[in-house]
N, CA, C and O atoms as a Maestro MAE file, in Angstrom:
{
 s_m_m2io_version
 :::
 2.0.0
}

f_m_ct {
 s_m_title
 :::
 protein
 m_atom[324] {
  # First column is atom index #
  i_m_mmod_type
  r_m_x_coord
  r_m_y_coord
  r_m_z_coord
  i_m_residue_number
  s_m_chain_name
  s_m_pdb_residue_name
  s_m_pdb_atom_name
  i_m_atomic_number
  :::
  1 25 27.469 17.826 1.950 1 A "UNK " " N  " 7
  2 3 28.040 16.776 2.753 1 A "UNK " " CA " 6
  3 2 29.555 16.981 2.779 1 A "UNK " " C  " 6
  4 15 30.168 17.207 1.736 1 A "UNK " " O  " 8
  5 25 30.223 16.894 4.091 2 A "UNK " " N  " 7
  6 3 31.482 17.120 4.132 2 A "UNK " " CA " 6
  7 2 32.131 16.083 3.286 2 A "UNK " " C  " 6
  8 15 31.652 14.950 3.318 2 A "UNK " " O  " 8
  9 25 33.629 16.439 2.192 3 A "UNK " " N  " 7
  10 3 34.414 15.664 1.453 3 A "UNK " " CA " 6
  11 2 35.070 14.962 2.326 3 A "UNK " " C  " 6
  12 15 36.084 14.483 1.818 3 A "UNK " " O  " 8
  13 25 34.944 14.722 3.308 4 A "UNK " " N  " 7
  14 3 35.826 13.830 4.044 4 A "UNK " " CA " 6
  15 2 35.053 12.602 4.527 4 A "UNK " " C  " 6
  16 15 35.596 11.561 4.896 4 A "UNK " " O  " 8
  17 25 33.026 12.940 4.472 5 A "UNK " " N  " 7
  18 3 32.583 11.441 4.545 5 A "UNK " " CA " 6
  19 2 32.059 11.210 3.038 5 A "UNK " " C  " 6
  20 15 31.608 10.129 2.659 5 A "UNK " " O  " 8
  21 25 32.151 12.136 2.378 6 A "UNK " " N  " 7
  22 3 32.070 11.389 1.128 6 A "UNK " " CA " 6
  23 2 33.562 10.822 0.686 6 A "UNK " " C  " 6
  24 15 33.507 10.161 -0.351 6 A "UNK " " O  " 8
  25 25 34.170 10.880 0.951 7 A "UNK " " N  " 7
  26 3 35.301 9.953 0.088 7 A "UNK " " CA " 6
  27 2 35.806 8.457 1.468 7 A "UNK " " C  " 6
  28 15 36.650 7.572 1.328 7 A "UNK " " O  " 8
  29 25 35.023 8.691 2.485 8 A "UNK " " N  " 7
  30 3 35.010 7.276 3.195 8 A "UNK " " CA " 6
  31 2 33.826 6.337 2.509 8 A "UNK " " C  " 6
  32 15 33.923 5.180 2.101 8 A "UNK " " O  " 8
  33 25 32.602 7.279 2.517 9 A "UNK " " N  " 7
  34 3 32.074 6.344 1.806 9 A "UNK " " CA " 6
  35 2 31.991 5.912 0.074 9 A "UNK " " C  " 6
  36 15 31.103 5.387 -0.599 9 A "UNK " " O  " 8
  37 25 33.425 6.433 -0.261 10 A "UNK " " N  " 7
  38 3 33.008 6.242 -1.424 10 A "UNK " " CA " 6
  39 2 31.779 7.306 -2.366 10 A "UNK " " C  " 6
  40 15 31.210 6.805 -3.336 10 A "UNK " " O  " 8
  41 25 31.607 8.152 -2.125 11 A "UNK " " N  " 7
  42 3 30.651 9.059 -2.824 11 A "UNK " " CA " 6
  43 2 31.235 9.910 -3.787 11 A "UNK " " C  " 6
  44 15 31.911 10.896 -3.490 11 A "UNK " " O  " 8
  45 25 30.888 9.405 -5.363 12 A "UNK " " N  " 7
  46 3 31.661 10.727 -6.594 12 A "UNK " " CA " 6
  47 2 30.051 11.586 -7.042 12 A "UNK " " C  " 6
  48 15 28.841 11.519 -6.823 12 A "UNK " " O  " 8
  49 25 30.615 12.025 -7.464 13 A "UNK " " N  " 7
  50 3 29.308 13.247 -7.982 13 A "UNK " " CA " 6
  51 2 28.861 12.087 -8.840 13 A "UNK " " C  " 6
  52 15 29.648 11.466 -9.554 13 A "UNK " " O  " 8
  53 25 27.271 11.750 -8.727 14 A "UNK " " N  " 7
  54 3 26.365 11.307 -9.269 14 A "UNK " " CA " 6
  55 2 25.905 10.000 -8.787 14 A "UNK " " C  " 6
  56 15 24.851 9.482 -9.155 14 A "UNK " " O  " 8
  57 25 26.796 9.446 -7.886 15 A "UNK " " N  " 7
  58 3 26.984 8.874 -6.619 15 A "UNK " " CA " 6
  59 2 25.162 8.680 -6.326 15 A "UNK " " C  " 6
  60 15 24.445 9.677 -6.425 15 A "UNK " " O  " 8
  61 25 24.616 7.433 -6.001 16 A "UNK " " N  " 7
  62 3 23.124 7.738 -6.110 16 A "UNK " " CA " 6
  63 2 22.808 7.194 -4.375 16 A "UNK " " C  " 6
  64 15 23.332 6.100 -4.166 16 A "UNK " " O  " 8
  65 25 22.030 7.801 -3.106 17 A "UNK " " N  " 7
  66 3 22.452 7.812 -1.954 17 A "UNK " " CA " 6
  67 2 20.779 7.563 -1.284 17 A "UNK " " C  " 6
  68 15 19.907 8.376 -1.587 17 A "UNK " " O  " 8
  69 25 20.499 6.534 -0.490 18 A "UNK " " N  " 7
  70 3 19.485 6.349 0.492 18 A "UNK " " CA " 6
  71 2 19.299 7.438 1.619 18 A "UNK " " C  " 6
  72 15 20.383 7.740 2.118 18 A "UNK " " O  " 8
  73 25 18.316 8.050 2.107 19 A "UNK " " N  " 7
  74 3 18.350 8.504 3.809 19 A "UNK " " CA " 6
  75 2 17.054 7.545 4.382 19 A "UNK " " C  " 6
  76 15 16.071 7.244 3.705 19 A "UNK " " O  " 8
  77 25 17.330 7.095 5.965 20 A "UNK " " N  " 7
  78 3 16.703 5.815 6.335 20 A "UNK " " CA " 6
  79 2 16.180 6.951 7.704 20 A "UNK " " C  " 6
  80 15 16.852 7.239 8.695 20 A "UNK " " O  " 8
  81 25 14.740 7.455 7.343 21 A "UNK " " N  " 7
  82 3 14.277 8.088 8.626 21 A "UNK " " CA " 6
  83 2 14.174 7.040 10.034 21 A "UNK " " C  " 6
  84 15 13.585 5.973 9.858 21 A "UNK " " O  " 8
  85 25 14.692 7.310 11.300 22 A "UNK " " N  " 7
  86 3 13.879 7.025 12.492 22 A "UNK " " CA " 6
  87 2 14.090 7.939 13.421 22 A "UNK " " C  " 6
  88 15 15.116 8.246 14.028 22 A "UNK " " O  " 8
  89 25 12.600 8.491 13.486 23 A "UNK " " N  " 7
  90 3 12.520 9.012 14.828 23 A "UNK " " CA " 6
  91 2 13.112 10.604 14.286 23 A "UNK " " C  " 6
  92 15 12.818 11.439 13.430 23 A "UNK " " O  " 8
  93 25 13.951 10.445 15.191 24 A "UNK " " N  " 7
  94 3 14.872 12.150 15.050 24 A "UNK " " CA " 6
  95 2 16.367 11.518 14.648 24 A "UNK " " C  " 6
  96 15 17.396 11.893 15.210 24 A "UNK " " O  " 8
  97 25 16.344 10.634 13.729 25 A "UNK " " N  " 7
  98 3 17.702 10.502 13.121 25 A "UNK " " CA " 6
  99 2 17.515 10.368 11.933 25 A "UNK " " C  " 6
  100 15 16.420 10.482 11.382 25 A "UNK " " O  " 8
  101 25 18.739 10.066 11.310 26 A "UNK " " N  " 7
  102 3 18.820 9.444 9.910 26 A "UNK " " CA " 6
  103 2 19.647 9.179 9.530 26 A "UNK " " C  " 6
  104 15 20.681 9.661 9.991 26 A "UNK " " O  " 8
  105 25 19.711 7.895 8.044 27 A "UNK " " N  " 7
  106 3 20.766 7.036 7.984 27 A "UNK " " CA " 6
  107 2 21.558 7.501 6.206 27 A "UNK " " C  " 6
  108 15 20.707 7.408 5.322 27 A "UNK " " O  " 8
  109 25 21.925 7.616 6.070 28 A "UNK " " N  " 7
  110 3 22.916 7.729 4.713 28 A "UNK " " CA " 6
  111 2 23.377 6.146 4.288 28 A "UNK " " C  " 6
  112 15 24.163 5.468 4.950 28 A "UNK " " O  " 8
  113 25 22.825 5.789 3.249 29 A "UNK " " N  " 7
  114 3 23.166 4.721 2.812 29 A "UNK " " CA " 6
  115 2 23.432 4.577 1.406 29 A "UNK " " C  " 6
  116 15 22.557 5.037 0.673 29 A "UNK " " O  " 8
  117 25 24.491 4.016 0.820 30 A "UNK " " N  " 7
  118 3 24.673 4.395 -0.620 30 A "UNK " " CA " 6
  119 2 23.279 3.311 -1.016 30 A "UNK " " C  " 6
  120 15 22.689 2.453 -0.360 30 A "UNK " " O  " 8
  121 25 23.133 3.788 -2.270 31 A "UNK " " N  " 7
  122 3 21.950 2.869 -2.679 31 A "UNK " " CA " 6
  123 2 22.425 1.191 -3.330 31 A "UNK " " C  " 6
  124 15 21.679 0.214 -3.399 31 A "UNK " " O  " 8
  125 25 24.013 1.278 -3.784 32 A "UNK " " N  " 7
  126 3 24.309 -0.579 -4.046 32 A "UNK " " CA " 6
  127 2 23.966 -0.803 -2.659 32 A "UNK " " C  " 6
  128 15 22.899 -1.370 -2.421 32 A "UNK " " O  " 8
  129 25 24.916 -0.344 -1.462 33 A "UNK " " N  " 7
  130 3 24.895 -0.977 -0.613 33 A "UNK " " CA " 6
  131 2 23.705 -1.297 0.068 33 A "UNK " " C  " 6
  132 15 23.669 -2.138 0.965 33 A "UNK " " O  " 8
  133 25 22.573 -0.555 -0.387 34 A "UNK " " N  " 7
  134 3 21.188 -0.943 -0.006 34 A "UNK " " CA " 6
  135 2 20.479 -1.999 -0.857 34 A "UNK " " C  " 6
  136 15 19.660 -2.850 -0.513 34 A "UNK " " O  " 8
  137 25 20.976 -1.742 -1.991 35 A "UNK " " N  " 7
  138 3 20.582 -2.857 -3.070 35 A "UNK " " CA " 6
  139 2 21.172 -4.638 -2.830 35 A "UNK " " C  " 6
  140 15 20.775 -5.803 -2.805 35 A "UNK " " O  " 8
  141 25 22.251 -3.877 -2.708 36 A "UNK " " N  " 7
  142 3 23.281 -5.593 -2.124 36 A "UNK " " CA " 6
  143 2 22.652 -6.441 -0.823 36 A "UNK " " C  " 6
  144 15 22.475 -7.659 -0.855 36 A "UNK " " O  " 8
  145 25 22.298 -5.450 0.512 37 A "UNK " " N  " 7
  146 3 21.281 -6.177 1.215 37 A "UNK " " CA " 6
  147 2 20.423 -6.417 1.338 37 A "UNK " " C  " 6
  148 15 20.194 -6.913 2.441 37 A "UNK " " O  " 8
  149 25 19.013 -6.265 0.186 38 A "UNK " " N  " 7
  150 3 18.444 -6.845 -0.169 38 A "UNK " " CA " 6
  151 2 18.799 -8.239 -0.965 38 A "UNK " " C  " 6
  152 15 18.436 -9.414 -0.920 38 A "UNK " " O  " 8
  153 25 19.458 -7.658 -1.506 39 A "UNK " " N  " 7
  154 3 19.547 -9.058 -1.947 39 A "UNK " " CA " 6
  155 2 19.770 -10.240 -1.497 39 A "UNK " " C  " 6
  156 15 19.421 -11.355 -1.886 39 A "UNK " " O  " 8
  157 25 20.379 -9.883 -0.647 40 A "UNK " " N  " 7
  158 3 20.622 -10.998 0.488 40 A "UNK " " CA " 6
  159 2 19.549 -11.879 1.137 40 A "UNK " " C  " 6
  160 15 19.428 -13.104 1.116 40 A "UNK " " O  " 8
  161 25 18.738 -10.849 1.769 41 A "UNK " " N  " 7
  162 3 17.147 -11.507 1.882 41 A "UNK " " CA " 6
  163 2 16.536 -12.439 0.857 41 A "UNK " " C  " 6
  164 15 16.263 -13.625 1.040 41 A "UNK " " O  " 8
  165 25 16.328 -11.593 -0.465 42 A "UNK " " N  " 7
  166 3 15.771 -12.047 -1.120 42 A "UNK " " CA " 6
  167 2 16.610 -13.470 -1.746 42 A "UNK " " C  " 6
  168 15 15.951 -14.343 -2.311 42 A "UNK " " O  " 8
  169 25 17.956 -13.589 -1.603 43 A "UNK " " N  " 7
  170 3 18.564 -15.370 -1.878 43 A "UNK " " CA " 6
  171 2 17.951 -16.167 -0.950 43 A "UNK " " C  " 6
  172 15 17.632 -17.334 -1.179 43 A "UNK " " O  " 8
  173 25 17.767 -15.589 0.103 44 A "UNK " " N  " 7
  174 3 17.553 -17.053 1.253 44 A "UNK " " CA " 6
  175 2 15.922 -16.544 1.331 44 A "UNK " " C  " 6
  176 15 15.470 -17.069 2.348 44 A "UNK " " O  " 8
  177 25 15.299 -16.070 0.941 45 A "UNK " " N  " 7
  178 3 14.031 -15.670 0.774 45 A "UNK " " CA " 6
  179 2 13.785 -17.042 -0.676 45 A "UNK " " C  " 6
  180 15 13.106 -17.965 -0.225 45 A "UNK " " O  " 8
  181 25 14.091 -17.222 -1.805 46 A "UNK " " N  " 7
  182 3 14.476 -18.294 -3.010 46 A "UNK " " CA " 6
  183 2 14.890 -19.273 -1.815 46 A "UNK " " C  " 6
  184 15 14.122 -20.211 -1.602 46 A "UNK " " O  " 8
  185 25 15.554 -19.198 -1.350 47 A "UNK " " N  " 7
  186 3 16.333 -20.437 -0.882 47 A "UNK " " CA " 6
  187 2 15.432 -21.860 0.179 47 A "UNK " " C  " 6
  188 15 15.329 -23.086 0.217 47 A "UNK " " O  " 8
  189 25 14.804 -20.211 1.124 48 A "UNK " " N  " 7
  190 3 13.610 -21.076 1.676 48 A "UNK " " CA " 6
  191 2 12.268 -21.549 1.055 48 A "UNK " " C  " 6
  192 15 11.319 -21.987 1.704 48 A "UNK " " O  " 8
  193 25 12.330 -21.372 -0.541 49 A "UNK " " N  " 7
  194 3 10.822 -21.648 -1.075 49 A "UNK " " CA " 6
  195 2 9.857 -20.715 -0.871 49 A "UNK " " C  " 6
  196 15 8.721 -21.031 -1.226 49 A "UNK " " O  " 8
  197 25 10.042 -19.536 -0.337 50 A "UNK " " N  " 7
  198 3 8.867 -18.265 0.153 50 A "UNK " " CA " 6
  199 2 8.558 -17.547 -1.441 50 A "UNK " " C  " 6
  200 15 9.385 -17.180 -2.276 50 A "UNK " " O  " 8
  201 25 7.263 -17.511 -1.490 51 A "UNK " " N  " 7
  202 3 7.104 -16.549 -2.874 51 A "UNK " " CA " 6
  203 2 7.380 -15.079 -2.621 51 A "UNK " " C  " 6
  204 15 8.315 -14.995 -1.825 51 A "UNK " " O  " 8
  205 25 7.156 -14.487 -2.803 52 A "UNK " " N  " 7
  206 3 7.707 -12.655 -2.759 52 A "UNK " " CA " 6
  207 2 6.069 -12.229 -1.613 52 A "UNK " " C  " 6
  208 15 6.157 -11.547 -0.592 52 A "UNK " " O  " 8
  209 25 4.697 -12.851 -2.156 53 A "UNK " " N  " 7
  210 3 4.148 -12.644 -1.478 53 A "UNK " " CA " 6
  211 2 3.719 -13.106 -0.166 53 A "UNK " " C  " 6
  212 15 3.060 -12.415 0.611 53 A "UNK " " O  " 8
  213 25 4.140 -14.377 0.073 54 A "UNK " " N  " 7
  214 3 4.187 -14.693 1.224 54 A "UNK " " CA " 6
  215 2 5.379 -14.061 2.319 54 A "UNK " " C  " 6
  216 15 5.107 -13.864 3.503 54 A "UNK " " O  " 8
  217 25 6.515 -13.824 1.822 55 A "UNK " " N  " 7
  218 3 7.246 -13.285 2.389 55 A "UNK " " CA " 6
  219 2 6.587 -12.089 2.824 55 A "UNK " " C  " 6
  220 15 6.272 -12.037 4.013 55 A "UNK " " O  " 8
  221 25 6.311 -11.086 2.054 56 A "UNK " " N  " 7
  222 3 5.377 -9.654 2.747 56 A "UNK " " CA " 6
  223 2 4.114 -9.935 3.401 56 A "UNK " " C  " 6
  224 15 3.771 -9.204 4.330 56 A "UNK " " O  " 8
  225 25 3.235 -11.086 2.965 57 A "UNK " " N  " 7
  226 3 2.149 -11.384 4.029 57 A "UNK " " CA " 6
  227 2 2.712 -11.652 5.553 57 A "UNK " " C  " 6
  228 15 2.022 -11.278 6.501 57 A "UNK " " O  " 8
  229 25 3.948 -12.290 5.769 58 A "UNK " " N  " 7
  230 3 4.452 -12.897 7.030 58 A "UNK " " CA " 6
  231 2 5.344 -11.258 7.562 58 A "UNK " " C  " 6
  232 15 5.060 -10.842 8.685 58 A "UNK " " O  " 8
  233 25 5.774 -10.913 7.202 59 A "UNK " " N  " 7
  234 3 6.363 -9.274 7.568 59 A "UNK " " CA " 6
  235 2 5.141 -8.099 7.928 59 A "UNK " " C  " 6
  236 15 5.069 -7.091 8.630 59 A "UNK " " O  " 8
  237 25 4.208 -8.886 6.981 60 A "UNK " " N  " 7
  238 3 2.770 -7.984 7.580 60 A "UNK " " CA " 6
  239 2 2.090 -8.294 9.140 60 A "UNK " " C  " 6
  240 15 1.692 -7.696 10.140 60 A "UNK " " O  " 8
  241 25 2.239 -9.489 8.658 61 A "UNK " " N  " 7
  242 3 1.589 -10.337 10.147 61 A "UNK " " CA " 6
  243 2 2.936 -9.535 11.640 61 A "UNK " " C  " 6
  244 15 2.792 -8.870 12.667 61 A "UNK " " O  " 8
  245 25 4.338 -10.257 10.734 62 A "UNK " " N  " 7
  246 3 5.149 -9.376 12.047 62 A "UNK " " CA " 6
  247 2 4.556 -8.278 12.586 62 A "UNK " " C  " 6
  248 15 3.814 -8.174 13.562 62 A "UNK " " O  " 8
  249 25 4.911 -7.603 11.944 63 A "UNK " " N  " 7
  250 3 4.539 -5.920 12.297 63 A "UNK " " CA " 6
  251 2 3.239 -5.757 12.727 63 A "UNK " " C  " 6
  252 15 3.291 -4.965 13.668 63 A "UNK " " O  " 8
  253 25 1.861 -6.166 12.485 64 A "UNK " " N  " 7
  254 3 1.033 -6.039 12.919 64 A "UNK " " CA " 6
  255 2 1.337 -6.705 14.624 64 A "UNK " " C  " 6
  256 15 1.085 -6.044 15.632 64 A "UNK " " O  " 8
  257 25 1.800 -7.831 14.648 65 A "UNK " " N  " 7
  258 3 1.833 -8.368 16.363 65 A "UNK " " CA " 6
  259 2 2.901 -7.484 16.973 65 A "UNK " " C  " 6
  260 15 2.726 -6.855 18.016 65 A "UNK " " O  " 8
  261 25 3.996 -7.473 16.277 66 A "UNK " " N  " 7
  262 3 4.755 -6.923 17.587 66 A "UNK " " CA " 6
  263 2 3.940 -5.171 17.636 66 A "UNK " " C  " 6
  264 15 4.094 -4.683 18.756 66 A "UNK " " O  " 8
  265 25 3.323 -4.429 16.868 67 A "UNK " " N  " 7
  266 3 2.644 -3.585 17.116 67 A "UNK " " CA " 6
  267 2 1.838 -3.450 17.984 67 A "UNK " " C  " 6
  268 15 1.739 -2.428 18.663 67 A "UNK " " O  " 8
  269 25 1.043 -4.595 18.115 68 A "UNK " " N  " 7
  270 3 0.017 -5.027 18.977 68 A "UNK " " CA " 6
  271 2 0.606 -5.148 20.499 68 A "UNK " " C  " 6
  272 15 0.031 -4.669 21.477 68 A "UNK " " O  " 8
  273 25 2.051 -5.983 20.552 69 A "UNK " " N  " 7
  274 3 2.453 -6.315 21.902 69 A "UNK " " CA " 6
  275 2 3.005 -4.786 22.322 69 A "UNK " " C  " 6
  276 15 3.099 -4.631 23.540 69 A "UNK " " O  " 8
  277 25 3.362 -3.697 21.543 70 A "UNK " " N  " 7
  278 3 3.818 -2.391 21.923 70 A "UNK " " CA " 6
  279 2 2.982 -2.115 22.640 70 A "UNK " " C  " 6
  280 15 2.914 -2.203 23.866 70 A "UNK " " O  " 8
  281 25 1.758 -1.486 21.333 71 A "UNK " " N  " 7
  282 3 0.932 -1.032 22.385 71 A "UNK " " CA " 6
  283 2 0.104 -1.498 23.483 71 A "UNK " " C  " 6
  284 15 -0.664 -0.701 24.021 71 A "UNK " " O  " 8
  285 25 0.187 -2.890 23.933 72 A "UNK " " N  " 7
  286 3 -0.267 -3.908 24.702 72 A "UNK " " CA " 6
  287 2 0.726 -2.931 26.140 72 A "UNK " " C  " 6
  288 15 0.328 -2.527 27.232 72 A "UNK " " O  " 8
  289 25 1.683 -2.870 25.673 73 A "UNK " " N  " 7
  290 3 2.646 -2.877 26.736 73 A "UNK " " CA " 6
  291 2 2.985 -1.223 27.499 73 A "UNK " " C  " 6
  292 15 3.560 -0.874 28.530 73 A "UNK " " O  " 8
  293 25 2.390 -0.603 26.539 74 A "UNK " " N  " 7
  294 3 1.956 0.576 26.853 74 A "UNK " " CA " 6
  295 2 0.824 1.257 27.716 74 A "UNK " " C  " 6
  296 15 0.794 2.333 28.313 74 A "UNK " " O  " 8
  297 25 -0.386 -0.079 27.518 75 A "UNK " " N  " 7
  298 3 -1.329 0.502 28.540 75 A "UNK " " CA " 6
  299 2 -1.286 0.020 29.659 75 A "UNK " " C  " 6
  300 15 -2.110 0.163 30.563 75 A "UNK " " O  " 8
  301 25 -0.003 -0.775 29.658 76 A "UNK " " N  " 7
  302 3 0.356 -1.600 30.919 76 A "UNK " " CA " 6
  303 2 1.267 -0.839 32.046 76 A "UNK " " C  " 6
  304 15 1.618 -1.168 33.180 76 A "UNK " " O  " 8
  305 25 1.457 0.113 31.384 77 A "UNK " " N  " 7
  306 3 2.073 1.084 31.639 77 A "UNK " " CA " 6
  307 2 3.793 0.744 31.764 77 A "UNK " " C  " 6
  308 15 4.391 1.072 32.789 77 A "UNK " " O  " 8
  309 25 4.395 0.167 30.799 78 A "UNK " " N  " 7
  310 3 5.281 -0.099 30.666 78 A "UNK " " CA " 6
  311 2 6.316 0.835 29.789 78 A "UNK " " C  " 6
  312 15 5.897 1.062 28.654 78 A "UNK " " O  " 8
  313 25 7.658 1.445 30.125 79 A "UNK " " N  " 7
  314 3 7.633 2.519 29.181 79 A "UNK " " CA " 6
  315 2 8.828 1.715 28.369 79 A "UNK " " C  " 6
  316 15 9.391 0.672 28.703 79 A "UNK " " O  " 8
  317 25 9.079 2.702 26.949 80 A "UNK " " N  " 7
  318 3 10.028 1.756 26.309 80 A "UNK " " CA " 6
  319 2 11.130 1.876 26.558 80 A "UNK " " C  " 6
  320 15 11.257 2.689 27.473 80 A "UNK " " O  " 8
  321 25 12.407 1.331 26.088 81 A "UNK " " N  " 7
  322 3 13.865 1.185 26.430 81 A "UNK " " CA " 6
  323 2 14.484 2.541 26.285 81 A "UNK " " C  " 6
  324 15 15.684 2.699 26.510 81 A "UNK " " O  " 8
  :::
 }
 m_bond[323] {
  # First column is bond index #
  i_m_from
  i_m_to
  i_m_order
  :::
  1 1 2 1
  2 2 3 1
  3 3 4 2
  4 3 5 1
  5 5 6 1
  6 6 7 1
  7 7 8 2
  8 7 9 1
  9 9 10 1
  10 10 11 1
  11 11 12 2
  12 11 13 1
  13 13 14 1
  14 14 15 1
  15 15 16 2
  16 15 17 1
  17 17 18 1
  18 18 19 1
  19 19 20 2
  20 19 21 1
  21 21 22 1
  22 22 23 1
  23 23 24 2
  24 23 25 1
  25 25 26 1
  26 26 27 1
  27 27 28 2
  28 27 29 1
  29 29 30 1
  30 30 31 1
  31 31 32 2
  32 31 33 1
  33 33 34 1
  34 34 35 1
  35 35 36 2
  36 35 37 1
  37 37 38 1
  38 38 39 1
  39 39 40 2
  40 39 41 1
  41 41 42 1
  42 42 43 1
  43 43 44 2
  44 43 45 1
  45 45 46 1
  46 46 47 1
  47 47 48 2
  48 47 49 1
  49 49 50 1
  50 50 51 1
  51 51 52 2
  52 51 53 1
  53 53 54 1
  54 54 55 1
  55 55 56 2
  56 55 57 1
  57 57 58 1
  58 58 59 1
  59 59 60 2
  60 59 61 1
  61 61 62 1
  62 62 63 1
  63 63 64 2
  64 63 65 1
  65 65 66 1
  66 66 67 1
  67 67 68 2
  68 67 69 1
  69 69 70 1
  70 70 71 1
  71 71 72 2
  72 71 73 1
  73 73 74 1
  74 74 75 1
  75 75 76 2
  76 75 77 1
  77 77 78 1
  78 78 79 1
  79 79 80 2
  80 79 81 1
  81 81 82 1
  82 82 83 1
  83 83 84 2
  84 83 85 1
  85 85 86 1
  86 86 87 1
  87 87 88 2
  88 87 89 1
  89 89 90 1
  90 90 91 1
  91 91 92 2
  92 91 93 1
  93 93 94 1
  94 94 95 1
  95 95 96 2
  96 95 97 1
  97 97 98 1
  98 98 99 1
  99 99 100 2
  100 99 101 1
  101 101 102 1
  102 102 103 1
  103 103 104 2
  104 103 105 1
  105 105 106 1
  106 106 107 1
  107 107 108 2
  108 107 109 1
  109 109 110 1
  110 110 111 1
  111 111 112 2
  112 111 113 1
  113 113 114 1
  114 114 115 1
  115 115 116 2
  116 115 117 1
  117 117 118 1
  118 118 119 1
  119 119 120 2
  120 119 121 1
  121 121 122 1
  122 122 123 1
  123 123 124 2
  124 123 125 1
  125 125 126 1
  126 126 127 1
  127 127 128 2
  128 127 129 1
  129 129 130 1
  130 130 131 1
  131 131 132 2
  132 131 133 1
  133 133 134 1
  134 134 135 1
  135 135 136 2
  136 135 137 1
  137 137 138 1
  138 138 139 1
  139 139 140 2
  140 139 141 1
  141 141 142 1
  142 142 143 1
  143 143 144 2
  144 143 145 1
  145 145 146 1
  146 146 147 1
  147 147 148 2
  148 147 149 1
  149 149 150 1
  150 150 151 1
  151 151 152 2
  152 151 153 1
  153 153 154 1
  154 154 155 1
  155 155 156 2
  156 155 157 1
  157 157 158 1
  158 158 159 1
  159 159 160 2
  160 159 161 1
  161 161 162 1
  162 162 163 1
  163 163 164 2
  164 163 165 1
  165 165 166 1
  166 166 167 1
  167 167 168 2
  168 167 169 1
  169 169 170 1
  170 170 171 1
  171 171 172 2
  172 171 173 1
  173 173 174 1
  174 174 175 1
  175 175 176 2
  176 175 177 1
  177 177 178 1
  178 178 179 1
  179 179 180 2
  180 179 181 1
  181 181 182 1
  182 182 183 1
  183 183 184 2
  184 183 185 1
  185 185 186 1
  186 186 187 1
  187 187 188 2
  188 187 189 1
  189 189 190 1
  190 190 191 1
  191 191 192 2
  192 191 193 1
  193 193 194 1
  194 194 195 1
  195 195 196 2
  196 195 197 1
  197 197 198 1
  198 198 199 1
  199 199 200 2
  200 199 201 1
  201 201 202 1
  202 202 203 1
  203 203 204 2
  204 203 205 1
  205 205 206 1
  206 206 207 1
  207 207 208 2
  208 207 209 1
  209 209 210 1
  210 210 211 1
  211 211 212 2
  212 211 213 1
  213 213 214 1
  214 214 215 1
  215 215 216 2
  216 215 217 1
  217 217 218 1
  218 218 219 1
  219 219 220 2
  220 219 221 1
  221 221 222 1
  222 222 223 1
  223 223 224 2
  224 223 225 1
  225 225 226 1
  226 226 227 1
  227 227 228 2
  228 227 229 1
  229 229 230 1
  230 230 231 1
  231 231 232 2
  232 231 233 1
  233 233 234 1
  234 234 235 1
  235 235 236 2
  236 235 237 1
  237 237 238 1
  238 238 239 1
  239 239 240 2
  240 239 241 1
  241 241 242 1
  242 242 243 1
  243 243 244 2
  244 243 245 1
  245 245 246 1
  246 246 247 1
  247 247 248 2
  248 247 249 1
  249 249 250 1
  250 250 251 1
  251 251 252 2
  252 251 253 1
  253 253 254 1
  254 254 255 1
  255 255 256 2
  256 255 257 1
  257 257 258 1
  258 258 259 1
  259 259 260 2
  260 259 261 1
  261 261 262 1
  262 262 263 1
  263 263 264 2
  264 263 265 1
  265 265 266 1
  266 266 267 1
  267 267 268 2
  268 267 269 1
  269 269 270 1
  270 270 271 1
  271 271 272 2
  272 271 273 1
  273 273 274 1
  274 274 275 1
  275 275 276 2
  276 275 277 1
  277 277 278 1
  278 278 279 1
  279 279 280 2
  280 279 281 1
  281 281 282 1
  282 282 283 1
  283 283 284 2
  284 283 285 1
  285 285 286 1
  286 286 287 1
  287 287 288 2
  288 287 289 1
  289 289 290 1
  290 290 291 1
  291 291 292 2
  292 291 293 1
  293 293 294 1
  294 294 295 1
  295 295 296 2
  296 295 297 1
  297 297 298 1
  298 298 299 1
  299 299 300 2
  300 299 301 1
  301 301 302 1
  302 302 303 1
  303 303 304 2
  304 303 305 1
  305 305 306 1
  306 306 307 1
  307 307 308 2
  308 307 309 1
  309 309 310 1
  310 310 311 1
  311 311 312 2
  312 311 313 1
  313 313 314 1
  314 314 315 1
  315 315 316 2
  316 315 317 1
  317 317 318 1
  318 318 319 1
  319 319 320 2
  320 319 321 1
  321 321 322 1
  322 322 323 1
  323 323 324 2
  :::
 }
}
């Protein structure tokens, strides 16, 4: 990795680092800073009264519908953005 985006982002040798696949890209993320936004979720995740598993049952349900409306929208022949 070039020394010039490791020292924007802050990266020293041992430095511990995320990659976030989509598609044909990918994301470099230090791992606090991945850790820190979770956490975030997970306060107002406490905050709203959600147990850990209801929270992933309702993220399951997401993903299963808007999956559903994709490919809904696909045989509709609708193409994506």
């Amino acid at each position: 990795m070039p020394a010039a985006i490791r020292r924007r982002m802050g990266l020293r040798s041992g430095s511990r680092v995320v990659f976030l696949e989509a598609g044909r890209e990918a994301r470099l993320l230090k791992e606090e800073d991945l850790e820190r936004a979770f956490g975030a979720f997970d306060r107002m995740r406490r905050e709203s009264g959600l147990t850990r598993k209801r929270m992933s049952a309702l993220v399951t349900e997401a993903r299963a519908r808007l999956w559903k409306e994709h490919r809904a929208g696909r045989r509709l022949g609708k193409q994506d953005p």
